[in-house]
Legacy VTK file of the C-alpha trace (Angstrom):
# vtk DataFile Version 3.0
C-alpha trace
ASCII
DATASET POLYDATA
POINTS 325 float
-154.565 228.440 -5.002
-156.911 228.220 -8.183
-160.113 225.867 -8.770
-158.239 224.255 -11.079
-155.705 222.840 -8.524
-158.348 221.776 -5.847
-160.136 219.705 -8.576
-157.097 217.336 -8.176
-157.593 216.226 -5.506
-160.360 214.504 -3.605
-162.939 215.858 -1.161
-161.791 213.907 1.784
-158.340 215.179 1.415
-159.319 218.392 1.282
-161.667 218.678 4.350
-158.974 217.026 6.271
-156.444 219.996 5.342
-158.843 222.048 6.654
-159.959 220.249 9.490
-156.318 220.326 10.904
-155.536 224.115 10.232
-158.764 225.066 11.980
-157.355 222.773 14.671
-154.306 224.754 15.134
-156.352 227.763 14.672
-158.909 227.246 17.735
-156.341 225.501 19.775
-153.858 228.623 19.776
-156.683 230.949 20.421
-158.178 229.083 23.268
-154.782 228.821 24.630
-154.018 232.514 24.441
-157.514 232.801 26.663
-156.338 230.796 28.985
-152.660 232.606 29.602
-154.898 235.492 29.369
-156.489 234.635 32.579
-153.874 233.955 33.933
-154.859 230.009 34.647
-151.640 228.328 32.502
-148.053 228.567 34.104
-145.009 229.663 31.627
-145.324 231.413 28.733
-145.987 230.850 25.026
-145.106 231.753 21.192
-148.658 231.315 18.998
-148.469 231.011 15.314
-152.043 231.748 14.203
-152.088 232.655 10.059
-148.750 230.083 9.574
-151.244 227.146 10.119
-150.723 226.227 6.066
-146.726 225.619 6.692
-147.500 222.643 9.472
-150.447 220.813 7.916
-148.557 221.404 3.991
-145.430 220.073 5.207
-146.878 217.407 7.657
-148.865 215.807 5.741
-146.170 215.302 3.232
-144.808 213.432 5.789
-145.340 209.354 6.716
-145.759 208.380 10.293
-142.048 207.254 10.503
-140.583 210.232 9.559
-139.615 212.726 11.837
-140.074 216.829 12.586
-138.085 219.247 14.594
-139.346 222.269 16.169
-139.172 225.920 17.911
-140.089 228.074 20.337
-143.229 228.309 18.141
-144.271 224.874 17.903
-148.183 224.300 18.725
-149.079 224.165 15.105
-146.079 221.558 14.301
-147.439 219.143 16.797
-151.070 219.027 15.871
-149.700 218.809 12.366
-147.578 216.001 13.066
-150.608 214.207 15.229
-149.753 215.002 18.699
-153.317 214.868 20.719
-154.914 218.279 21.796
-155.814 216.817 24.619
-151.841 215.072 25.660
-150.917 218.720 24.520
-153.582 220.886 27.105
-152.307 218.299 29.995
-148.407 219.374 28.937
-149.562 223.151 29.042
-151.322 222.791 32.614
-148.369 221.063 33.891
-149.691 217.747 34.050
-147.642 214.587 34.880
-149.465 212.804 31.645
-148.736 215.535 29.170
-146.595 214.619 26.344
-143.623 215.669 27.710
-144.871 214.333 31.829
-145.554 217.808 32.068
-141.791 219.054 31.808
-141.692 220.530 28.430
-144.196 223.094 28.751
-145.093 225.302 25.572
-141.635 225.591 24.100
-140.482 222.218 24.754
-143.935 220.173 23.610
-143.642 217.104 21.395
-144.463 213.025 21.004
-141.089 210.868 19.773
-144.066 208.285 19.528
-145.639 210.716 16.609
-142.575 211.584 15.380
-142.030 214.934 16.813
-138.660 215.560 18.801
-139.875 217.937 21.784
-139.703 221.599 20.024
-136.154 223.918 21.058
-136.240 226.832 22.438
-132.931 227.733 20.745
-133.346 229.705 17.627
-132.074 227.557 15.043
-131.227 224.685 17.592
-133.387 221.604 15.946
-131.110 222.762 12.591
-128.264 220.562 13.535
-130.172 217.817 15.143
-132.499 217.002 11.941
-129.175 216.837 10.167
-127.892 214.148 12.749
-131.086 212.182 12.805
-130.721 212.697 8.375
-127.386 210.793 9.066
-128.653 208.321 11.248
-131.348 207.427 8.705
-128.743 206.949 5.989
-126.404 204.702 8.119
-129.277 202.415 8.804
-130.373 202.510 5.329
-134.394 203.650 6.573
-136.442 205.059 3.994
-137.598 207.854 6.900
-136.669 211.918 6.587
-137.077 214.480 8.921
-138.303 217.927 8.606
-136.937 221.075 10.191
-139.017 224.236 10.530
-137.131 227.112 11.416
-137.956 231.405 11.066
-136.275 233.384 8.878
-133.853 234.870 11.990
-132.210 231.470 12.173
-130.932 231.697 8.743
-128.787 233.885 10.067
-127.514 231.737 12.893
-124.574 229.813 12.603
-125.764 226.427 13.271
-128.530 226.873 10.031
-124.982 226.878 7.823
-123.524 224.683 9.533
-126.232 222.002 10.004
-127.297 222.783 6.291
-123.738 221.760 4.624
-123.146 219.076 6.877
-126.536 218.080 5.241
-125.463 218.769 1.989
-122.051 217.153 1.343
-123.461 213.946 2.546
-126.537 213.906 0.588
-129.040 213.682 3.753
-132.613 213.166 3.751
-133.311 216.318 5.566
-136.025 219.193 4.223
-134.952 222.618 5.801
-138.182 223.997 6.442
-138.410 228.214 6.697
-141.137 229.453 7.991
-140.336 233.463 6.524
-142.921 235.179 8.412
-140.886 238.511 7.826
-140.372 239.050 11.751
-137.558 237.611 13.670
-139.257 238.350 16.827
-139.557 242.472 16.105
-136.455 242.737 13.583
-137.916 242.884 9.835
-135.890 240.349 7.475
-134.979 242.997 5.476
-132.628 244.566 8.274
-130.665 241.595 8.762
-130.250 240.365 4.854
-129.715 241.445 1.185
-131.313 238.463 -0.442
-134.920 238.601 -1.392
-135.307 234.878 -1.403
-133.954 232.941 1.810
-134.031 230.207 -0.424
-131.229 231.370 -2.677
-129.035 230.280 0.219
-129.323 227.133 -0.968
-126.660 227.586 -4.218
-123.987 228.529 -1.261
-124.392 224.994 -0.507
-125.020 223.309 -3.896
-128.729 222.314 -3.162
-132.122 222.660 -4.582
-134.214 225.607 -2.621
-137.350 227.078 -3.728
-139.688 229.807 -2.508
-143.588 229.011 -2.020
-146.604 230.890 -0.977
-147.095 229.574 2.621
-150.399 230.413 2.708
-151.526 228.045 0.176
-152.449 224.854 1.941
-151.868 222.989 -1.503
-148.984 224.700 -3.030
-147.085 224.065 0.266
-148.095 220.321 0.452
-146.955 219.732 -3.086
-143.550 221.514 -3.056
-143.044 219.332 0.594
-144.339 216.017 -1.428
-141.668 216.834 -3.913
-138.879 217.108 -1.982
-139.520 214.533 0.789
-139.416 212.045 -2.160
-136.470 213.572 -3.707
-134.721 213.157 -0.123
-136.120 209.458 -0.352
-134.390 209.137 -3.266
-130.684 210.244 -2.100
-131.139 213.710 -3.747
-131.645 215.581 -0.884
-131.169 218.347 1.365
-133.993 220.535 0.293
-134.134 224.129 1.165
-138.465 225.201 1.212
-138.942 228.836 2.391
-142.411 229.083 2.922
-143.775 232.899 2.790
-146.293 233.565 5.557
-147.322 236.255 8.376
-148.182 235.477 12.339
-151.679 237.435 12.682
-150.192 237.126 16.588
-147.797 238.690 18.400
-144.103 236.998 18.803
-145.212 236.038 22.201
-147.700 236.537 24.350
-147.172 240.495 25.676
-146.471 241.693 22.251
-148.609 244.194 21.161
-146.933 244.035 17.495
-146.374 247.489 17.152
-143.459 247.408 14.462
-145.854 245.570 11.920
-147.134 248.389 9.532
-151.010 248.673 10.157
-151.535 248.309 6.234
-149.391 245.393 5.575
-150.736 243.568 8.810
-154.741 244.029 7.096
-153.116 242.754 3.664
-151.863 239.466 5.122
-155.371 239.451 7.657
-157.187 239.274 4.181
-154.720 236.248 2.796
-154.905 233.723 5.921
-154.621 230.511 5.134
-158.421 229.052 6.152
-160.286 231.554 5.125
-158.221 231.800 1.928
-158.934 227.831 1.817
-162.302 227.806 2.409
-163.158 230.297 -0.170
-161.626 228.016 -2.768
-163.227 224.577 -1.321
-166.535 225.943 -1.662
-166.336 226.677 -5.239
-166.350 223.168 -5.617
-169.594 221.443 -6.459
-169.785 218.746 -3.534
-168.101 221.050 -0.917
-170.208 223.797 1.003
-170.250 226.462 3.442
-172.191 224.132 5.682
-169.441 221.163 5.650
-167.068 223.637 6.756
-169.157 224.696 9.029
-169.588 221.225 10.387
-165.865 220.742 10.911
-165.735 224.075 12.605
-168.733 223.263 15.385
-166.278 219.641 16.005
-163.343 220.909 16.280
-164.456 223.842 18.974
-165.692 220.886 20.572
-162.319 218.722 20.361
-160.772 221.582 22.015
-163.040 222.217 24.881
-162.956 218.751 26.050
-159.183 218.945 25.501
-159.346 221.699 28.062
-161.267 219.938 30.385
-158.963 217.126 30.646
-155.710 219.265 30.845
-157.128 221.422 33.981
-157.590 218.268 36.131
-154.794 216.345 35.081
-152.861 215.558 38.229
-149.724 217.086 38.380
-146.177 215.818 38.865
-144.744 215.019 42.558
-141.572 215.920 44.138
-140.358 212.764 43.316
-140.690 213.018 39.370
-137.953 215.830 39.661
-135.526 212.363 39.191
-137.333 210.755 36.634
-135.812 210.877 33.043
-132.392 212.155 34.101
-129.361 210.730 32.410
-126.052 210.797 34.215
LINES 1 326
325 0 1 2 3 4 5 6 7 8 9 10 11 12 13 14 15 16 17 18 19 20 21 22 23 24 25 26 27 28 29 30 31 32 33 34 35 36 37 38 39 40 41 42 43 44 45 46 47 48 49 50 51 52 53 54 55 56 57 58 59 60 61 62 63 64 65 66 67 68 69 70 71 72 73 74 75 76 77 78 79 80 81 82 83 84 85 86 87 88 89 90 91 92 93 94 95 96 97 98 99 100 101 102 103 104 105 106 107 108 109 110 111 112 113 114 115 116 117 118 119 120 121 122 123 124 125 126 127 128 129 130 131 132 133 134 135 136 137 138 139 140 141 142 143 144 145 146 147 148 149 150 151 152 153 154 155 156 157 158 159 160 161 162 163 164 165 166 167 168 169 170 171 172 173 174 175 176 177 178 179 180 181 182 183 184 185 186 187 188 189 190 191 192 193 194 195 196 197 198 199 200 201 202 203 204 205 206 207 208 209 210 211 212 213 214 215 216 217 218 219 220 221 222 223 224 225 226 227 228 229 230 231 232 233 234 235 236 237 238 239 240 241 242 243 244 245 246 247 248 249 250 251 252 253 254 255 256 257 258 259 260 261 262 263 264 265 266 267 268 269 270 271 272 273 274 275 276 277 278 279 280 281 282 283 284 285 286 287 288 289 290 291 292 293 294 295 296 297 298 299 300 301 302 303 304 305 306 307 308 309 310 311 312 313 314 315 316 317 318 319 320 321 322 323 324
């Protein structure tokens, strides 16, 4: 990420990138507070230092198109302009959550914004972004859809088999990997030869390419490009997007397989404080706009809190709502 590339583009823009990672940021850590204390039911997977592979990708994205998620997917949902606030509610357990307070953490999402609620299932959206991809191209829509996925559910079978389904009919569908090195405590290393996940994609006769997802920018472009290349009928796209979780895998891991040096080296490379060092070397951007967006956001997410403690939660007789015989 070099001065020369944030030049490009214009202030607004740029605040707004940052804006919604520090969103994601203080959202995940408030919510790890809160399981903390032991005041949220369930459990949950935070992805704190992968904020840049949501908001890049996302805000490729129009309103119409569509995302799939994982067990990991706070960061996808604020991305993709789920409300804190619907998304504290869904946590608590309340009946006006997102999800009417049935989804919980895993399972959190908004059709309305575009978000399918997240799966649980490593590698399960896979398949279903490739069925919504053909349902776009039978109606002849313009839309795409996204799939974000870890590097362990390349090696699942329904990543193949949802990615050449994709491929031999030309789908608008951008496979999204989020290679944060760690399938759960399993380095990616152990479990492939490749270097690049993205080299997977010449097994299927697709474009993939490999981008630092760190970089807020260089994420956003390589998504801009092949969204519109999917737009175009050239798609699948394969994106494997290189980042680190500065958080355990879920909440009672203590992430003691991560080598103490290598965790400090990606510590020093997150994505907002990796951002904001290049946004203030810009002449109408300082450290006291940033600032400014900081101070609102904690904000947003305190009132969010508010709301999702007293939401009322769901009766008895909401256990037969939204069931499909």
């Amino acid at each position: 990420m070099g001065t020369d590339t944030i030049k490009k583009y214009e202030k607004e823009f740029l605040l707004g990138l940052y804006e919604r990672m520090f969103l994601i940021r203080e959202f995940e850590e408030q919510v790890k507070f809160l399981f903390l204390e032991g005041v949220m039911p369930g459990t949950i997977h935070q992805c704190q230092g992968q904020e840049a592979t949501a908001v890049g990708v996302c805000t490729a994205l129009n309103n119409d198109d569509f995302i799939t998620s994982t067990h990991r997917p706070h960061g996808h949902a604020l991305a993709k302009g789920v409300s804190p606030e619907s998304m504290l509610i869904e946590l608590f357990g309340g009946v006006t959550g997102c999800c009417k307070g049935k989804g919980g953490s895993m399972h959190i999402g908004d059709v309305d914004k575009g978000m399918l609620p997240a799966i649980a299932i490593v590698g399960g959206g896979i398949p279903l972004a490739t069925g919504m991809g053909l349902a776009f191209k039978m109606k002849k829509t313009p839309q795409v859809v996204a799939t974000f996925f870890g590097d362990g559910a390349t090696s699942e079978g329904a990543f193949h088999e949802g990615i050449n389904m994709a491929a031999i009919w030309d789908l608008p569908v951008v496979f999204v990997c989020e290679n944060n090195f760690y399938g759960a405590s399993t380095h990616v290393n152990k479990v492939t030869r490749l270097k690049c996940i993205a080299d997977r994609a010449a097994g299927y006769g697709i474009r993939g390419e490999t981008v630092d997802g760190n970089d807020v920018l260089a994420v956003y472009e390589a998504a801009q490009t092949a969204v519109q290349e999917c737009r175009d009928g050239k798609g699948p796209v394969l994106l494997e997007l290189e980042t680190y979780r500065i958080t355990g895998h879920s909440r009672r891991d203590a992430c003691q397989y991560q080598p103490k040096e290598e965790r400090e080296r990606w510590k020093n490379n997150e994505p907002i404080g990796a951002f904001g060092r290049v946004l203030v070397t810009r002449d109408d951007v300082d450290e006291g706009d940033l600032e400014a967006i900081r101070s609102q956001v904690e904000q947003t997410v305190v009132s969010a809190i508010k709301v999702g403690r007293s939401a009322p939660e769901p009766t008895v007789a909401d256990l037969l709502t939204d069931v499909y015989a």
